[in-house]
C-alpha positions, 0 to 999 in steps of 0.5 A: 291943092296938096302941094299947098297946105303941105309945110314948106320943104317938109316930103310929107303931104295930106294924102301920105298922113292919111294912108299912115292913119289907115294903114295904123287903123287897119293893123289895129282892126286885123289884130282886134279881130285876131284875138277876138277868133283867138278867144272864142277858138281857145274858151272851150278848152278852160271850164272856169271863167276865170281861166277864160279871162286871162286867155287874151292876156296871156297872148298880149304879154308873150307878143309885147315881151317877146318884142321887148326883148331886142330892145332891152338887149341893146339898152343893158348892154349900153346903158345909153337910151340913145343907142336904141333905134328909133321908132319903125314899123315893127314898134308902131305894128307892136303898139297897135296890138297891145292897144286892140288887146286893151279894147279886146279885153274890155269888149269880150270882158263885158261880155264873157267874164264880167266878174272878173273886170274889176274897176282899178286893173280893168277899167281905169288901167286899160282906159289910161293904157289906151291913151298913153299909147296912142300919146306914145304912137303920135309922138313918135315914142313907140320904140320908148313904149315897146321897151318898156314893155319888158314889164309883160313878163311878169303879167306873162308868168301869171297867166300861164300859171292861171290857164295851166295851174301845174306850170304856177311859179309864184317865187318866179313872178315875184322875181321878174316882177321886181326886177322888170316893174320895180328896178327897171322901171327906177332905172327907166325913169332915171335915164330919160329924165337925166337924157331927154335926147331919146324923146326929143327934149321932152320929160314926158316919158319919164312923168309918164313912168314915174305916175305908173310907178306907185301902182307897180309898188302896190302890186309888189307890196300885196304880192309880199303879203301873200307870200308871209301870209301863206309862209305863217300858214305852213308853219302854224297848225291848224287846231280845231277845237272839238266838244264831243258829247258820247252817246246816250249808252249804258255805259255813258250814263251815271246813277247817282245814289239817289237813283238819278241819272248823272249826265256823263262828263264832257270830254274836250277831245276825241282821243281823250274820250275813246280812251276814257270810255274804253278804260271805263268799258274794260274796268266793268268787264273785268269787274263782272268777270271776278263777281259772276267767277266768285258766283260760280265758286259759291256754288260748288263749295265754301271753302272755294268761295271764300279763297275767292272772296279773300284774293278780291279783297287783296286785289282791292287793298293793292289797286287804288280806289275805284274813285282814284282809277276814275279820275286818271282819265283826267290827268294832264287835261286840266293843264292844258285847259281842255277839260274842267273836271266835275268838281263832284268827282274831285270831291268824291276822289279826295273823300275816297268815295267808292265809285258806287254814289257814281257808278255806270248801270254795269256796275250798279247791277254787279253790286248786288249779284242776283240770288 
């Protein structure tokens, strides 16, 4: 019965077929369970999800970029796709693994990281992959498929920088990235299109990369924007605009001539206003040192009071006014545009106002000194 639905002078029977189905089943079920004990053995010593879900990928990229690499040998070396061997055992065995990794992907995915499957890089990349190879193993291309998947490395470097932060090398993904998914890819492309020998006649291949080609570019496209994006972040500093109110104190607090309380003026920066305040703290300070000596001199005798009152005033005639020495703590703020200055404080500055229609309560008390 074989013998009779077997092609005419063709060595290959019904049975030989189904034993290749099972044998190719067999190794596709043996590498499906190998990850899925791999996963679960490797997913307690990373605490993130994220990290969890790059486990399998890291795996099926080191296995498909370690197989490529003969083949890729042979093909730069040559330059001629018809120098590759043919499809064999090792190149289906491969083809069968990276196709158990793509379902194992999903089913743990849906499972353990949901979050981080997404519509276009999980679902629809690894339905489409699923097909193409399968496409590739029937039609006798598996050695096409394992070449091509020299485009791993880069998938490679991402996940080890992923499981293990410290070995992250963006500029090295970025490069591998262009030479294998984006000029290989080109050079691919041109090679089984203008030579159909290697695939038996067929454009296939050729389509098959050249439909792949756009999501490759896309990826290196927001690859580059990351890369000026986070280039433009290193070179700009980061300004953060800051409006600091001092505390409700003494010393904050205006009196103004009619016996209400001013608001304090608002400072744009903390730098501006610790030294605003500290020169305001230093002025009164210095200001009751002088009132509360000259006090004690009226007291032992005029004459050494009035030598103090006469070297106060001198002091006085050689200092700005009060009103001027206020509004130095302003200075080069209103250029920058990071204070507006009271437009009472002008005034009373351009008037040549004394300091006592605004003055702090220390000053207000040192005015009239206590009988």
């Amino acid at each position: 019965m074989v013998d009779r639905i077997s092609p005419v002078g063709s060595k290959t029977t019904l049975i030989t077929v189904c034993l290749d189905e099972l044998e190719s089943l067999g190794v596709f079920g043996l590498c499906l369970l190998a990850l899925t004990i791999l996963y679960y053995v490797c997913a307690t010593r990373f605490p993130t999800v994220k990290q969890r879900s790059w486990i399998l990928t890291l795996t099926s990229s080191a296995t498909m970029s370690a197989v490529s690499l003969p083949l890729l040998a042979r093909y730069v070396s040559s330059r001629d796709p018809r120098n590759l061997p043919v499809s064999s055992y090792w190149t289906i065995v491969a083809s069968r693994f990276f196709q158990a990794y793509l379902v194992g992907d999903l089913t743990m995915g849906c499972r353990h990281y949901r979050s981080q499957i997404n519509l276009l890089t999980g679902w629809i990349h690894h339905t489409v992959y699923i097909f193409i190879v399968e496409y590739a193993i029937r039609m006798d291309w598996s050695h096409i498929f394992c070449l091509c998947a020299v485009m791993e490395i880069p998938t490679f470097i991402l996940a080890l920088g992923t499981l293990y932060p410290i070995l992250r090398a963006d500029v090295l993904f970025a490069t591998s990235f262009f030479a294998t998914r984006i000029t290989l890819h080109i050079a691919l492309c041109i090679s089984f299109f203008t030579d159909r020998s290697v695939s038996s006649g067929s454009s296939a291949p050729a389509i098959i990369l050249g439909c792949i080609f756009p999501l490759h570019a896309f990826w290196f496209y927001g690859c580059l924007k990351a890369f000026v994006k986070r280039a433009q972040a290193r070179r700009t500093p980061q300004v953060i605009k800051l409006q600091i109110v001092p505390e409700m104190r003494n010393s904050s607090i205006g009196v103004a001539s009619g016996g209400q309380v001013a608001p304090a003026p608002v400072i744009a920066s903390s730098l501006s206003a610790s030294r605003y305040w500290r020169f305001q703290r230093r002025r009164g300070d210095f200001g009751i040192a002088m009132r509360k000596f000259g006090w004690d001199l009226e007291r032992t005798g005029a004459k050494a009071a009035s030598r103090v009152r006469e070297m106060r005033h001198r002091l006085r005639a050689a200092l700005p006014a009060q009103a001027s020495v206020d509004d130095y703590a302003y200075v080069g703020l209103e250029r920058r545009g990071q204070l507006q200055v009271p437009t009472s404080k002008l005034s009373d500055a351009m008037a040549g106002a004394h300091l006592g229609d605004l003055q702090d309560p220390v000053n207000a008390r040192c005015r009239n000194p206590p009988e």
